[in-house]
TIZA-296468 format. One record per residue: residue in three letters; residue number from 1; x, y, z of N, C-alpha, C in turn. Coordinates in pm, 1 decimal. Example, Ala and Ser with C-alpha at 12.3 -4.5 7.8 and 13.67 -1.06 7.14 Angstrom:
<atoms>
> r k n.u n.v n.w ca.u ca.v ca.w c.u c.v c.w
> ala 1 1319.0 -569.0 780.0 1230.0 -450.0 780.0 1320.0 -330.0 780.0
> ser 2 1285.0 -225.0 708.0 1367.0 -106.0 714.0 1290.0 3.0 787.0
</atoms>
This chain:
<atoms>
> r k n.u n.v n.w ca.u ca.v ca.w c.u c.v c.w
> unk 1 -4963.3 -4008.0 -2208.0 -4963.3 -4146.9 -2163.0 -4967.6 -4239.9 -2283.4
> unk 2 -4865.5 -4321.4 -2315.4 -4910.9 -4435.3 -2436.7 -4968.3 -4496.5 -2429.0
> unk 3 -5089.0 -4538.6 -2344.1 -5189.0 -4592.3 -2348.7 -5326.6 -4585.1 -2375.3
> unk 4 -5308.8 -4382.9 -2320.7 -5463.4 -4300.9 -2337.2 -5547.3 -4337.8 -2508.5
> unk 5 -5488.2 -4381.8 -2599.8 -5580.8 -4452.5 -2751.2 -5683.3 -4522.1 -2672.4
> unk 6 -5628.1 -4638.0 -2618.9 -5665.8 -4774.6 -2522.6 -5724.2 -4733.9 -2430.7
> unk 7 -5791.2 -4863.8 -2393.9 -5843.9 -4895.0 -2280.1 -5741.0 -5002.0 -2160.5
> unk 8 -5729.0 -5066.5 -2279.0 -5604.2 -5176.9 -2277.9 -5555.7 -5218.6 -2365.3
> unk 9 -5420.5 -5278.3 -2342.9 -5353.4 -5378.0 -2467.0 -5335.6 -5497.4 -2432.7
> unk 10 -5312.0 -5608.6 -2578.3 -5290.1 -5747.8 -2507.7 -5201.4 -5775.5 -2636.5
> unk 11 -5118.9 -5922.9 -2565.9 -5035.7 -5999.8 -2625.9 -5084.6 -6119.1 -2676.3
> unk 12 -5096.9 -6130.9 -2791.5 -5153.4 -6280.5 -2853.8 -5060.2 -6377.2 -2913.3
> unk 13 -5012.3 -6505.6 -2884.0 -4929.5 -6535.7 -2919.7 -4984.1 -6634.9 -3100.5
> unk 14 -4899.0 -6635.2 -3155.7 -4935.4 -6673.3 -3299.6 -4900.7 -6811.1 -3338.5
> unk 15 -4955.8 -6907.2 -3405.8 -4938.7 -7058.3 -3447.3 -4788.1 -7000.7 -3464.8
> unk 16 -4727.7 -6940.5 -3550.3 -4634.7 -6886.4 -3623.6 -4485.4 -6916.7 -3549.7
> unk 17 -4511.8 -6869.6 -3385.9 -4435.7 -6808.3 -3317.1 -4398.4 -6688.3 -3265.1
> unk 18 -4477.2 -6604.1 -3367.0 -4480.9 -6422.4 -3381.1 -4561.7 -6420.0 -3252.3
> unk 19 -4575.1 -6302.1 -3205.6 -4657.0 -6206.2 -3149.6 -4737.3 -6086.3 -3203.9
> unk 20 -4874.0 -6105.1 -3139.5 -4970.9 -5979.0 -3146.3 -5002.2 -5869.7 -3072.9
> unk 21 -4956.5 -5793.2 -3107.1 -5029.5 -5648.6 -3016.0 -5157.0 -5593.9 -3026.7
> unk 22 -5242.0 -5638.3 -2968.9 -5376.5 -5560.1 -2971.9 -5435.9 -5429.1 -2880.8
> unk 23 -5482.1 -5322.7 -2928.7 -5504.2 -5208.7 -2849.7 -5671.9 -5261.3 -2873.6
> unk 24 -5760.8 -5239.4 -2723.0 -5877.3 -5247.9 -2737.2 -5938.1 -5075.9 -2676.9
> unk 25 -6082.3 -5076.7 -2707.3 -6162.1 -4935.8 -2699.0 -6254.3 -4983.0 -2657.7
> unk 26 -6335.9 -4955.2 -2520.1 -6514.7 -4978.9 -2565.3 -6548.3 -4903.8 -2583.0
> unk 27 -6649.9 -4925.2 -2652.5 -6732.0 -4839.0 -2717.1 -6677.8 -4717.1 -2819.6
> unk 28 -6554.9 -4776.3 -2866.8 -6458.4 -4762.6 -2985.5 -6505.5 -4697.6 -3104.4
> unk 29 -6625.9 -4650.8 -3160.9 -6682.2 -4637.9 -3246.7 -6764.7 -4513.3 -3242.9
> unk 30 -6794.0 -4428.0 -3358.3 -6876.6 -4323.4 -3389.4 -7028.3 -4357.7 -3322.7
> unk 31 -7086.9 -4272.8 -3313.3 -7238.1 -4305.7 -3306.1 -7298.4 -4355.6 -3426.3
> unk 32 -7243.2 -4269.1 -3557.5 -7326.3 -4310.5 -3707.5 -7271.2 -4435.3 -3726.0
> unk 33 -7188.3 -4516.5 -3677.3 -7146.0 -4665.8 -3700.0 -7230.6 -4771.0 -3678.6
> unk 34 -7251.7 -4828.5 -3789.0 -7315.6 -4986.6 -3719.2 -7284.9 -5071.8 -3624.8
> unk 35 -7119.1 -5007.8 -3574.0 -7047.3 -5072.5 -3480.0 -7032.4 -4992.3 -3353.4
> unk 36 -7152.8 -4919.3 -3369.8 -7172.9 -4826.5 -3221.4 -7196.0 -4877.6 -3106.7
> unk 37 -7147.4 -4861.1 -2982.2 -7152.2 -4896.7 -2879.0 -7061.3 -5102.1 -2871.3
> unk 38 -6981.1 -5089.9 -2960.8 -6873.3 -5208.2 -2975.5 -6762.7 -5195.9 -2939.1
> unk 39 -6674.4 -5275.4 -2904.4 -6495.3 -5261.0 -2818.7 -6456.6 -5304.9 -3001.0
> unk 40 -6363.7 -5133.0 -3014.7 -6289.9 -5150.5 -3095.8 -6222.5 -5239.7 -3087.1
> unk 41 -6122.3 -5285.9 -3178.9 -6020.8 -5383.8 -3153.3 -5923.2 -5360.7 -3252.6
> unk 42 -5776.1 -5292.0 -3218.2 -5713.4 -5272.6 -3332.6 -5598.2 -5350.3 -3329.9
> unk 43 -5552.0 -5389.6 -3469.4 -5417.8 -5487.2 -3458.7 -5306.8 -5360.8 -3464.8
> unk 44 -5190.7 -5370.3 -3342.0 -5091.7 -5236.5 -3366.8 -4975.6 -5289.5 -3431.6
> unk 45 -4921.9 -5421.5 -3394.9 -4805.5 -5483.2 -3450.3 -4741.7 -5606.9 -3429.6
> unk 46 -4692.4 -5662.1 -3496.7 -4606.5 -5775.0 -3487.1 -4460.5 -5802.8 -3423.2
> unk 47 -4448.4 -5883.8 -3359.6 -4305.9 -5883.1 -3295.0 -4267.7 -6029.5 -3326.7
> unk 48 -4147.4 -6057.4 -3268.4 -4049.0 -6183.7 -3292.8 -4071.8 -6264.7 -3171.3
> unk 49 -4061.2 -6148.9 -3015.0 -4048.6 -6242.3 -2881.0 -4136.1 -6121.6 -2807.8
> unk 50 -4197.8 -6156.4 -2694.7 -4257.0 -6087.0 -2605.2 -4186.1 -5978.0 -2535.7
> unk 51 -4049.5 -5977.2 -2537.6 -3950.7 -5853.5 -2474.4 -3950.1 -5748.4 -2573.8
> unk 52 -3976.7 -5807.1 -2721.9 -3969.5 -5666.9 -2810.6 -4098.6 -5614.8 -2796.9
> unk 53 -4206.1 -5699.6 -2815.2 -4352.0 -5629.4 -2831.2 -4360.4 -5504.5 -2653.2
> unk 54 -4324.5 -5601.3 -2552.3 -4321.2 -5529.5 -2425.0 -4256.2 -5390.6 -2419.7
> unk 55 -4136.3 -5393.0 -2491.1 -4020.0 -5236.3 -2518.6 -4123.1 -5197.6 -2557.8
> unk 56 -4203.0 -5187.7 -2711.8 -4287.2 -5094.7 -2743.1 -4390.4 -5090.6 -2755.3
> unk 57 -4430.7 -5162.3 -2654.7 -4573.2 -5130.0 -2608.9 -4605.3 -5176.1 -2421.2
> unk 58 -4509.3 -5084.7 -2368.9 -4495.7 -5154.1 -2209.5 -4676.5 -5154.4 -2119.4
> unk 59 -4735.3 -5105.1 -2182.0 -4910.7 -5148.4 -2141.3 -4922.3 -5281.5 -2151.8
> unk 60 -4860.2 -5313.8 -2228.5 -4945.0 -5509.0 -2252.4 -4881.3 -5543.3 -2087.7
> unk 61 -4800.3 -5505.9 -2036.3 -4733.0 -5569.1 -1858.9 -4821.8 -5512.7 -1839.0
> unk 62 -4821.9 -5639.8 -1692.1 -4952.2 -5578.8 -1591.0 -4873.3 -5521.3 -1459.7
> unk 63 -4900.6 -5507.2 -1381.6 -4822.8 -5408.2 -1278.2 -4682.8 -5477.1 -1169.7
> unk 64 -4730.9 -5638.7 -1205.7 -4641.0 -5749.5 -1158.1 -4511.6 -5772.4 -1338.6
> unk 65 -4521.3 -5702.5 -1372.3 -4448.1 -5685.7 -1545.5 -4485.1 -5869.8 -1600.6
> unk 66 -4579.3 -5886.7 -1573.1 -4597.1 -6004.4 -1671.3 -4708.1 -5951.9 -1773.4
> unk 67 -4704.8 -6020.1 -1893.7 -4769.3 -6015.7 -1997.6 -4929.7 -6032.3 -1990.9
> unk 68 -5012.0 -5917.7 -2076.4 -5160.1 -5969.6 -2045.6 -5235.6 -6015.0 -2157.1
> unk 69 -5236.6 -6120.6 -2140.3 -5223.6 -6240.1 -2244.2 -5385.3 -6251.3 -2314.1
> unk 70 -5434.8 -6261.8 -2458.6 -5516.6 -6227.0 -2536.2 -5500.6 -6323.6 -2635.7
> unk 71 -5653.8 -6388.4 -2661.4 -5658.0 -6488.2 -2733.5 -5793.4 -6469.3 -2864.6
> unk 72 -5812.1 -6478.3 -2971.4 -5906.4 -6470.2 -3082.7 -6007.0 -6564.6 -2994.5
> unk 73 -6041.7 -6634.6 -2915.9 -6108.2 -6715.3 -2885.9 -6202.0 -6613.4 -2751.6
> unk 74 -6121.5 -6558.4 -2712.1 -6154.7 -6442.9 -2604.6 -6221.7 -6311.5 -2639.7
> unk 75 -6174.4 -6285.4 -2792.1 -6214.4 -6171.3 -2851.1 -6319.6 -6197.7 -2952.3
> unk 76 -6395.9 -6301.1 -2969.6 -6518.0 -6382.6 -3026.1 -6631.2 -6294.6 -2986.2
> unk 77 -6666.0 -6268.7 -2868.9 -6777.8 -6193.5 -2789.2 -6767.3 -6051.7 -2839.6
> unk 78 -6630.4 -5998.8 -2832.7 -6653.9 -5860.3 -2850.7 -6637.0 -5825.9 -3006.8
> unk 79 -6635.7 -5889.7 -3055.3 -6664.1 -5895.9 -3233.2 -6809.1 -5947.1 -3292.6
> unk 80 -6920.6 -5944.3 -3183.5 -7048.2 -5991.8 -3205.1 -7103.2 -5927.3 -3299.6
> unk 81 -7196.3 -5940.6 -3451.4 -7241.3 -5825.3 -3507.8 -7365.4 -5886.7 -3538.3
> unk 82 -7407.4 -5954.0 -3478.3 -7579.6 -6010.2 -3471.5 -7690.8 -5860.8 -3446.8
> unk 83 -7640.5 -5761.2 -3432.0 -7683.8 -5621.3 -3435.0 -7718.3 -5569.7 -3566.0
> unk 84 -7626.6 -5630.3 -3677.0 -7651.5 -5571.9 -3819.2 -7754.9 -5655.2 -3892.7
> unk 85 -7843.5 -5596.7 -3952.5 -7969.4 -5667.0 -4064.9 -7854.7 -5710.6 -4177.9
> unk 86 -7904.2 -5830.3 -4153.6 -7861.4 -5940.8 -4303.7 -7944.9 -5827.9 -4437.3
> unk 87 -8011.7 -5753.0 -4428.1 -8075.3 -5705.7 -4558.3 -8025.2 -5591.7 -4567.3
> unk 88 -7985.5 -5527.2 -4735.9 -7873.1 -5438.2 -4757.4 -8006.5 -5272.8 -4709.7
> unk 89 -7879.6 -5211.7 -4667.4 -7946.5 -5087.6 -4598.5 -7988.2 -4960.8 -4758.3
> unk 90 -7964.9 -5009.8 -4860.4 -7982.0 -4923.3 -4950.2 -8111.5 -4955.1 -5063.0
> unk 91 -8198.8 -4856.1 -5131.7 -8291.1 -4868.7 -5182.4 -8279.8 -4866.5 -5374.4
> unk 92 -8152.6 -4917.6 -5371.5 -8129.3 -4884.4 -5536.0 -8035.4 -4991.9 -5548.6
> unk 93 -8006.4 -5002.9 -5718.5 -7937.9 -5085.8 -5774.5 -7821.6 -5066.5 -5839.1
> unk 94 -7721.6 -5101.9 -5802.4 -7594.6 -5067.8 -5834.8 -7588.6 -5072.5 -5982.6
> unk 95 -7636.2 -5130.1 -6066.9 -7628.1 -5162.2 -6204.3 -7664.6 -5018.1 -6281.3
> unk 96 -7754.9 -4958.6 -6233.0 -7849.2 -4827.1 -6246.2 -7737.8 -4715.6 -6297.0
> unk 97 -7608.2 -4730.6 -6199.2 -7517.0 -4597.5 -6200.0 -7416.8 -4633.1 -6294.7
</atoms>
């Protein structure tokens, strides 16, 4: 299935004019990750018009074949990392080595 990576994909459209393909995951991540239990979010590719990104990547259609449309403003929440300590996780000084 070209979708089984995903959970879903979306189409973001760009100031540019380009298009974005995004493949998302929850819970996308290793356990040893600081980004454990987070919706991956991967950029797959760039297109010109929504009919090319759709050819190769026909997941971004929804079952009515329209586009399922994805915005950086939408994907704000699932990029939260208020989970990670502002203080560095290591007990030594780089200068040392």
């Amino acid at each position: 299935m070209e979708n089984e990576k995903y959970d879903y994909k979306q189409i973001h459209a760009e100031t540019d004019g380009s298009f974005i393909v995004k493949g998302y995951k929850s819970d996308g991540y290793s356990a040893s990750s600081v980004c454990a239990g987070m919706t991956r979010i991967d950029f797959l590719d760039c297109y010109d018009s929504v009919e090319d990104a759709a050819k190769a990547h026909p997941a971004i259609l929804d079952k009515d074949g329209e586009p399922c449309w994805g915005s950086a403003f939408m994907d704000r929440d699932l990029k939260d990392v208020s989970h990670i300590p502002d203080e560095p996780d290591y007990d030594y000084d780089y200068e040392d080595y």
